[in-house]
C-alpha positions as CSV (number, residue, x, y, z in Angstrom):
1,X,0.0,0.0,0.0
2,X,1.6,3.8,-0.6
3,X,2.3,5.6,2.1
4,X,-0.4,8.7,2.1
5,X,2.0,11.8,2.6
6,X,1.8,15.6,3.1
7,X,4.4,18.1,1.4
8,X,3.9,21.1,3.5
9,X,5.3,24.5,1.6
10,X,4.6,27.5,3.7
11,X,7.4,29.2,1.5
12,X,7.3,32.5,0.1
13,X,9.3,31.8,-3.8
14,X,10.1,28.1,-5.2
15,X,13.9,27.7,-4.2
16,X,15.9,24.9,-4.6
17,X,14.4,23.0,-1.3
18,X,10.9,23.1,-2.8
19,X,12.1,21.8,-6.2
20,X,13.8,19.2,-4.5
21,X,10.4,18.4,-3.1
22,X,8.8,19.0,-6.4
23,X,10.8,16.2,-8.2
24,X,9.8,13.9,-5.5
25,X,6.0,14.8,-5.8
26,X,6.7,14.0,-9.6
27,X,8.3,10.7,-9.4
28,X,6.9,8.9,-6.9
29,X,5.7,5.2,-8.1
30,X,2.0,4.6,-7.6
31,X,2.8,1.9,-5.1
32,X,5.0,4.1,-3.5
33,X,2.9,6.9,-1.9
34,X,0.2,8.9,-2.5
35,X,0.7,12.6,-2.5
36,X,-1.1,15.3,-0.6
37,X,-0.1,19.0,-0.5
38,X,-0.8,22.2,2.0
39,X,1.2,25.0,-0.2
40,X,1.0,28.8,0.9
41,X,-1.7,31.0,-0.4
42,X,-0.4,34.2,0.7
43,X,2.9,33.4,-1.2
44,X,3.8,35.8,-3.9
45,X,4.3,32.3,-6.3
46,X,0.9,31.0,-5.2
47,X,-0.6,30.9,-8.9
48,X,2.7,29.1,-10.3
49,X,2.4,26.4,-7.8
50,X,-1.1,26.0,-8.7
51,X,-0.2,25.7,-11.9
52,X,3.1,23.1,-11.1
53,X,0.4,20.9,-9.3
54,X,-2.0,21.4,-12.3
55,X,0.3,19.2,-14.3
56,X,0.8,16.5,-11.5
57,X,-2.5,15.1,-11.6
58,X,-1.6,12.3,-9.7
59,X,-1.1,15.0,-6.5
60,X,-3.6,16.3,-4.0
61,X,-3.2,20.3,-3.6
62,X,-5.0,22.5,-1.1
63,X,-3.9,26.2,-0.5
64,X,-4.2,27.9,2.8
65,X,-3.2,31.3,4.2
66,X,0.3,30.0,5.8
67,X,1.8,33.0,6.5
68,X,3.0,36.3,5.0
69,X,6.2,36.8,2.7
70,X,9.2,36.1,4.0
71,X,10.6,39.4,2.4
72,X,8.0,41.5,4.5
73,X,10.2,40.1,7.9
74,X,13.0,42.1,8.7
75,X,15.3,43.9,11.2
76,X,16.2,43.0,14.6
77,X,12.3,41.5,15.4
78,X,12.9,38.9,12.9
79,X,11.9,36.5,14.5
80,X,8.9,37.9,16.8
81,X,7.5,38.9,12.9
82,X,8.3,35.5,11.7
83,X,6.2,34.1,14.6
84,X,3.3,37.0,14.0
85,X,3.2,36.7,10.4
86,X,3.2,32.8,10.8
87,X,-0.4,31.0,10.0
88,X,-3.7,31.5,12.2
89,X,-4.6,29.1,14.3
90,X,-7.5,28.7,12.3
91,X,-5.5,27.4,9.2
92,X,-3.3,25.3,12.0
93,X,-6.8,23.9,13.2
94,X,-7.5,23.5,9.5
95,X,-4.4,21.7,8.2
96,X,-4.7,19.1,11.3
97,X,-8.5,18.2,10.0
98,X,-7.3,18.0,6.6
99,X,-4.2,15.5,7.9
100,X,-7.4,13.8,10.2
101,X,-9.6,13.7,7.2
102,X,-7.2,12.5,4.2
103,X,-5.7,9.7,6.5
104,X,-2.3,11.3,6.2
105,X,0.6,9.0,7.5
106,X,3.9,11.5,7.4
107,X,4.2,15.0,6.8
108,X,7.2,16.1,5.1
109,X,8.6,19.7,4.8
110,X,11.7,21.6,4.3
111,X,14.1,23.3,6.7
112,X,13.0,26.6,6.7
113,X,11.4,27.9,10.0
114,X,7.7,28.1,9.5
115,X,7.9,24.7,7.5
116,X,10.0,23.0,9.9
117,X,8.2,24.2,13.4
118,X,4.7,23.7,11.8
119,X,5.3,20.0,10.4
120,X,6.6,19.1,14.1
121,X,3.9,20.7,15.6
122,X,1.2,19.2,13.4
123,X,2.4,16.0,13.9
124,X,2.8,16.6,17.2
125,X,-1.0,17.2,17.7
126,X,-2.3,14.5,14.9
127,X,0.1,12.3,15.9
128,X,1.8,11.7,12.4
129,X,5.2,11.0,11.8
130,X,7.0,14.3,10.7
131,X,10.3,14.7,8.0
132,X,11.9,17.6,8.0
133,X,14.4,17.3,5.0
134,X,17.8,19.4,6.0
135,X,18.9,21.4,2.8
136,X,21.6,23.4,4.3
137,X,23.9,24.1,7.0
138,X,23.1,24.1,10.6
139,X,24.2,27.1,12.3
140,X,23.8,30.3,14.3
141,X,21.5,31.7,11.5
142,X,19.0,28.9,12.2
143,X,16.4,30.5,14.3
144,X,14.5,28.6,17.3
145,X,11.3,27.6,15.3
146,X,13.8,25.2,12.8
147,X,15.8,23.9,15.9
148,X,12.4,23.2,17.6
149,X,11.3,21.9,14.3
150,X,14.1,19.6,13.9
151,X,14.4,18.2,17.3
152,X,10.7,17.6,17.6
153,X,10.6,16.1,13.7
154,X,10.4,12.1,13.7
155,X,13.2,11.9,11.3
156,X,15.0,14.0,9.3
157,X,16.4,13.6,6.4
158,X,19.8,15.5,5.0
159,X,21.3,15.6,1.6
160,X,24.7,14.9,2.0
161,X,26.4,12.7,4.7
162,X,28.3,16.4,5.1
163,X,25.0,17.7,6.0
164,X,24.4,14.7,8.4
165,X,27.8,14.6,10.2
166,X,27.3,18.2,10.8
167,X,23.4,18.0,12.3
168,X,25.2,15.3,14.6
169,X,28.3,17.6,15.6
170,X,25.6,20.3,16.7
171,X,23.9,18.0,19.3
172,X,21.2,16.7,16.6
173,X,20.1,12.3,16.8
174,X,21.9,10.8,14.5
175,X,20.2,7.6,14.8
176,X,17.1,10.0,12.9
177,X,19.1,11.3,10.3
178,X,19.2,9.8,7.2
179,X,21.4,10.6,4.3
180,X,19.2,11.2,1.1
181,X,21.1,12.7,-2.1
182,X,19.0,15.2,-4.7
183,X,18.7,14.0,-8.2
184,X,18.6,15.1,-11.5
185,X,16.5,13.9,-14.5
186,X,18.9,13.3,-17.1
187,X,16.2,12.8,-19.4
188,X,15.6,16.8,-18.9
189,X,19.5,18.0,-18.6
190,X,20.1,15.8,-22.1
191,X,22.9,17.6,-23.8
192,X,21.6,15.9,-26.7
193,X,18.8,18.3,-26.9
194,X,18.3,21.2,-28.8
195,X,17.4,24.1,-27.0
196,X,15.4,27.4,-29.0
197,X,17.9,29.8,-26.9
198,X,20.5,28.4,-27.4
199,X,21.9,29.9,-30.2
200,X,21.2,33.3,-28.8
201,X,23.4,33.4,-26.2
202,X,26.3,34.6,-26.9
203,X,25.2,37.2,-29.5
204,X,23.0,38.6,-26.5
205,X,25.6,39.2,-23.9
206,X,28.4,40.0,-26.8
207,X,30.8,37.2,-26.1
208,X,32.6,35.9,-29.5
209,X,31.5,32.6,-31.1
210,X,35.0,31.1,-30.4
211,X,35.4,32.4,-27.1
212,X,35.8,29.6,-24.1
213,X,33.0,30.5,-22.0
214,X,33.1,29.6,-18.3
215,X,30.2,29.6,-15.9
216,X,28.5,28.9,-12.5
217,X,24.9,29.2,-12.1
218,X,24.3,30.2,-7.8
219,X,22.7,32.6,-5.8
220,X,25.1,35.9,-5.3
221,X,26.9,35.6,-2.2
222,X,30.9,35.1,-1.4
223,X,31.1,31.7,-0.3
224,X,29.1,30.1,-3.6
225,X,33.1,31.2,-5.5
226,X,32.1,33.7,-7.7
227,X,35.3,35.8,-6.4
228,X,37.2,32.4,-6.9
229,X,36.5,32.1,-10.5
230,X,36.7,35.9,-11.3
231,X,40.3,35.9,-9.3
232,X,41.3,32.9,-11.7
233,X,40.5,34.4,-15.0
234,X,42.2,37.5,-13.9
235,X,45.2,35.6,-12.9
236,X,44.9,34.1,-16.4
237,X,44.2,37.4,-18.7
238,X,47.9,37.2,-20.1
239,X,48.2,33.4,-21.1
240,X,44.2,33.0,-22.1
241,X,42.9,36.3,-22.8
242,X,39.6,35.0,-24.5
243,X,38.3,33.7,-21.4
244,X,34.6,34.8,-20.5
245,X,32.6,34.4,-17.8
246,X,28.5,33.8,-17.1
247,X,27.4,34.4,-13.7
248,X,24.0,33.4,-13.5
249,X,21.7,33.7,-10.9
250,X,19.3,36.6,-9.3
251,X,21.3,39.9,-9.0
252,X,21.7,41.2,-5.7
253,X,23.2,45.0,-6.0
254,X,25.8,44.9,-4.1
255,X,27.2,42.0,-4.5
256,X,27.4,42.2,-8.2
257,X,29.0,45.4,-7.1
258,X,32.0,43.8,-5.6
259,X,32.2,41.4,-8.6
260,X,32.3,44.1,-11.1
261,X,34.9,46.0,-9.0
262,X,37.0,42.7,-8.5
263,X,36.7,42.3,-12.2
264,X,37.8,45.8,-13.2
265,X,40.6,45.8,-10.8
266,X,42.0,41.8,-12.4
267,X,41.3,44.0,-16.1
268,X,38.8,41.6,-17.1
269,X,35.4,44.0,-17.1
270,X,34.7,43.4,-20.4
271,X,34.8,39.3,-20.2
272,X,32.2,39.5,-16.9
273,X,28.7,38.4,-17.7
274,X,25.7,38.5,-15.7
275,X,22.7,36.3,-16.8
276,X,20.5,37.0,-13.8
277,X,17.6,33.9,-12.8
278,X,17.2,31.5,-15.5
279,X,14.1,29.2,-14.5
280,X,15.8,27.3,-17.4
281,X,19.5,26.8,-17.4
282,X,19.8,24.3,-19.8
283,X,21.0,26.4,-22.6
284,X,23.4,28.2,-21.1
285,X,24.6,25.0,-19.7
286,X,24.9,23.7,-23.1
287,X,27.2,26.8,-24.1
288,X,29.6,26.3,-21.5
289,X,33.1,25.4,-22.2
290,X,33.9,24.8,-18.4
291,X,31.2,24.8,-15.5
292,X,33.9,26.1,-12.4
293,X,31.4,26.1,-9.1
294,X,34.3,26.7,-6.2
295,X,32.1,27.4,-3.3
296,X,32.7,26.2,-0.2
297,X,31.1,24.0,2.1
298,X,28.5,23.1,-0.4
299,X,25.8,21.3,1.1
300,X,25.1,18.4,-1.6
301,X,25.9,20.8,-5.2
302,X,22.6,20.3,-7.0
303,X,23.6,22.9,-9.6
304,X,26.8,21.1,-10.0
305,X,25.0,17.8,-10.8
306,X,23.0,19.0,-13.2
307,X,25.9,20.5,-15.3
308,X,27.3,17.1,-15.2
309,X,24.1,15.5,-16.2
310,X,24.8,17.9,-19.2
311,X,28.3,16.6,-20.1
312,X,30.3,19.4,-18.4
313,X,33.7,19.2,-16.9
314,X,33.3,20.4,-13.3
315,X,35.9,22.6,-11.3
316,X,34.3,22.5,-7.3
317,X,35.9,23.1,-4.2
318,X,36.8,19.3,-2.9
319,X,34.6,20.5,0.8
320,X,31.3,19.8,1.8
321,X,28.9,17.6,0.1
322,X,30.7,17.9,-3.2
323,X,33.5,15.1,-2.8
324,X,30.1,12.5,-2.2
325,X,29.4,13.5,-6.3
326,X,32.6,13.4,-7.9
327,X,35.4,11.5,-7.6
328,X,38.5,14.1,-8.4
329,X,40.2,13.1,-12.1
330,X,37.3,10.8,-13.0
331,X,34.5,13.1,-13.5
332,X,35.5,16.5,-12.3
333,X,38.1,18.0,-10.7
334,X,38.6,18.8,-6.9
335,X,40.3,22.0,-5.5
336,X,41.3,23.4,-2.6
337,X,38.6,26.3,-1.3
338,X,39.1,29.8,-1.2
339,X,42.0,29.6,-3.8
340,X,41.7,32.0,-6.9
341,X,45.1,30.7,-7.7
342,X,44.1,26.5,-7.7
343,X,41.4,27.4,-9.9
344,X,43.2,29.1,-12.7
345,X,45.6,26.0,-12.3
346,X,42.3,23.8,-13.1
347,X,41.1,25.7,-16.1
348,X,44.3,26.4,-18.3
349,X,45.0,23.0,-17.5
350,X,41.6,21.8,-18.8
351,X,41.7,24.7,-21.6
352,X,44.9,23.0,-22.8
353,X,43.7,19.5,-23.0
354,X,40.0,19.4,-24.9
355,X,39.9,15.2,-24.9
356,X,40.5,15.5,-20.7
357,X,37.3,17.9,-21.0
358,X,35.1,15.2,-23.3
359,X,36.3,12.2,-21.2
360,X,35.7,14.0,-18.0
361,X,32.2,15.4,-19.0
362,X,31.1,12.1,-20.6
363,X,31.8,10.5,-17.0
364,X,30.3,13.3,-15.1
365,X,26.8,12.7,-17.2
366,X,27.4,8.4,-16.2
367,X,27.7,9.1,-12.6
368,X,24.6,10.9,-12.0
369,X,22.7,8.4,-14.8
370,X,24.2,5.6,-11.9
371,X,23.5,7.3,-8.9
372,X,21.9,10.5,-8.7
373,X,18.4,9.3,-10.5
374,X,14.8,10.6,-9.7
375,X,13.7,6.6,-9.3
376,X,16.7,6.2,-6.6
377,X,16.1,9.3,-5.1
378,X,12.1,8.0,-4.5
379,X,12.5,4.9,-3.9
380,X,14.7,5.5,-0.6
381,X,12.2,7.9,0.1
382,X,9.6,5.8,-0.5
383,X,11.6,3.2,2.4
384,X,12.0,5.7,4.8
385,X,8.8,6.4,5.1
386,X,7.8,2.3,5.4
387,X,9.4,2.3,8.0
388,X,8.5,5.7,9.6
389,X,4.8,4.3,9.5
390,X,5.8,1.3,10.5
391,X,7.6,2.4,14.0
392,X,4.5,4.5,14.6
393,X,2.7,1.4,14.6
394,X,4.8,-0.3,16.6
395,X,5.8,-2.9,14.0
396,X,9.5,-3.7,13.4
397,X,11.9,-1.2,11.1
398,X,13.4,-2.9,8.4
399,X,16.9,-2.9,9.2
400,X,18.0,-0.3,6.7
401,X,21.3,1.7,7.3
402,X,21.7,5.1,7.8
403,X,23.7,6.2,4.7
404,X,24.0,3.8,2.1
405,X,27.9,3.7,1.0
406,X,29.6,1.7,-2.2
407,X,29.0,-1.7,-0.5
408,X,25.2,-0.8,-0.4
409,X,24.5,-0.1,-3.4
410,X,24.2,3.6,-5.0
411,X,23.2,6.4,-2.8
412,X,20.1,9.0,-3.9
């Protein structure tokens, strides 16, 4: 029988957690679960995500008032707004008659704080087994409703065993923590696809038909390695001085600010592009010559596997989740974080050797077909929750481990 589960979004804008969540909604195998779905109706994507659950008929979707916009919280009261603009206790009283009423076995949300506190709390009072899936760090930014959330949650579930190590180093169960990778469709990031865009690119941000292009597709902030990769084609501006580079992802002022002055400063202004969001990334993807992602700490790299589901050679910074995706020299290269100077290394290295680029972007695109796949990712899912349902019964757990390593089999 499927397990009958809840995604709870109470989130303000689709980011990469929801997605995540999004892929699972879409892949689940009938006999796997049955989905349900509380999303936000106060959140400035509400029609989108009606539409998105439009196309997955298979999914259940209700919208309630679930709190305000994130982006209307700010200043020192943070959290005291957070709390105030949270939901009423009328759509609280609500969502726990809809979990009564649908037979809902496990409710499942993301680690942001109204998400995380009010999946805990709901199954607290329904007394359904709560998941609340860790995309990120832990750390002194997490505020008390996501550290209530998380402690109270049944299990939780992490995307790296980086992520999972570190939720045990800050005081968290490990013997509820299980380590769950993303996925990619490779069906969707096929670099065998044309794409209309495509050709467009270049001639729309001015870079020359022949010109290597480098990219990184993240949100602007210092630790994803923007600085990294502008620092390394700077360094290089003498020896390869048709390098260019696409930064893509949604512009925040003053950040791009110190990227452009970083950039003028190394005398590369004029090879610095900014692509801003792309809700599809594919065709820039596609025009890449190298995809060089240096950030550090990187929880699991999602944007990283789904260049190498389109057949580009990766530079990364050899921290955080990234080393549990690739395996340095095989399919992508590793390099020390925070080190403008080991990235140029990487790329004229890579620029200077095109078969090193196929071979290493033709593995890249085999490892996450072997282990990064929607129907892996699901189907561990799928067993965490068996068993979830099964403890709350009082029934046996399957004697699963926590992490699945090479001797297991491949992890999602």
């Amino acid at each position: 029988m499927p397990v009958r589960v809840l995604f709870l979004n109470t989130r303000d804008q689709c980011g990469a957690d929801v997605a995540v969540h999004l892929t699972l909604m879409a892949n689940f195998a009938s006999d796997e679960a049955e989905v349900f779905v509380l999303s936000n109706s106060e959140a400035s994507d509400a029609e989108e995500m009606r539409v998105r659950f439009a196309g997955m008929p298979h999914v259940s979707s209700t919208f309630l008032p679930l709190g305000k916009p994130a982006n209307a919280l700010s200043g020192r009261n943070r959290l005291s707004k957070a709390l105030a603009y949270g939901p009423s206790a009328a759509s609280l009283a609500k969502a726990a008659a809809f979990i009564k009423r649908n037979r809902i076995q496990i409710i499942h949300a993301t680690d942001r704080p109204r998400d995380a506190s009010y999946a805990s709390l709901l199954g607290r009072v329904t007394g359904v087994a709560s998941v609340v899936h860790m995309h990120s760090h832990l750390g002194d930014y997490h505020t008390a409703p996501t550290l209530w959330g998380m402690r109270n949650a049944t299990a939780i579930f992490a995307i790296s065993d980086y992520i999972r190590d570190g939720l045990g180093r800050m005081g968290m169960d490990l013997k509820k923590i299980h380590t769950i990778y993303n996925s990619v469709d490779t069906d969707h990031f096929d670099p065998q696809k044309e794409f209309a865009s495509s050709a467009n690119i270049r001639a729309q941000f001015g870079i020359p038909e022949k010109a290597p292009l480098l990219g990184i597709a993240a949100r602007m902030n210092p630790w994803k390695g923007q600085l990294e990769l502008i620092g390394a084609v700077a360094l290089l501006r003498e020896t390869h001085p048709d390098l260019h580079i696409m930064i893509l992802g949604s512009d925040v002022p003053e950040v791009r600010a110190e990227f452009e002055k970083r950039a003028r400063e190394g005398g590369i202004a004029d090879r610095l592009h900014f692509g801003g969001f792309q809700k599809d990334v594919r065709p820039f993807l596609r025009e890449f010559d190298l995809f060089v992602h240096p950030s550090y700490g990187e929880p699991f790299g999602l944007s990283i596997a789904e260049a190498m589901a389109m057949q580009k050679p990766v530079i990364a910074c050899g921290t955080g989740g990234v080393p549990e995706i690739i395996t340095h020299g095989v399919d992508g290269r590793l390099v020390e974080e925070r080190s403008a100077e080991a990235v140029a290394t990487e790329i004229a290295m890579l620029m200077g050797d095109p078969d090193l680029r196929r071979r290493l972007g033709e593995h890249a695109r085999q490892t996450i077909r072997l282990r990064f796949t929607p129907r892996q990712q699901c189907s561990e899912v799928a067993r965490r929750y068996e068993n979830l349902v099964a403890a709350s019964k009082g029934e046996a757990l399957r004697n699963i481990p926590n992490s699945l390593g090479v001797d297991g089999g491949p992890r999602c």
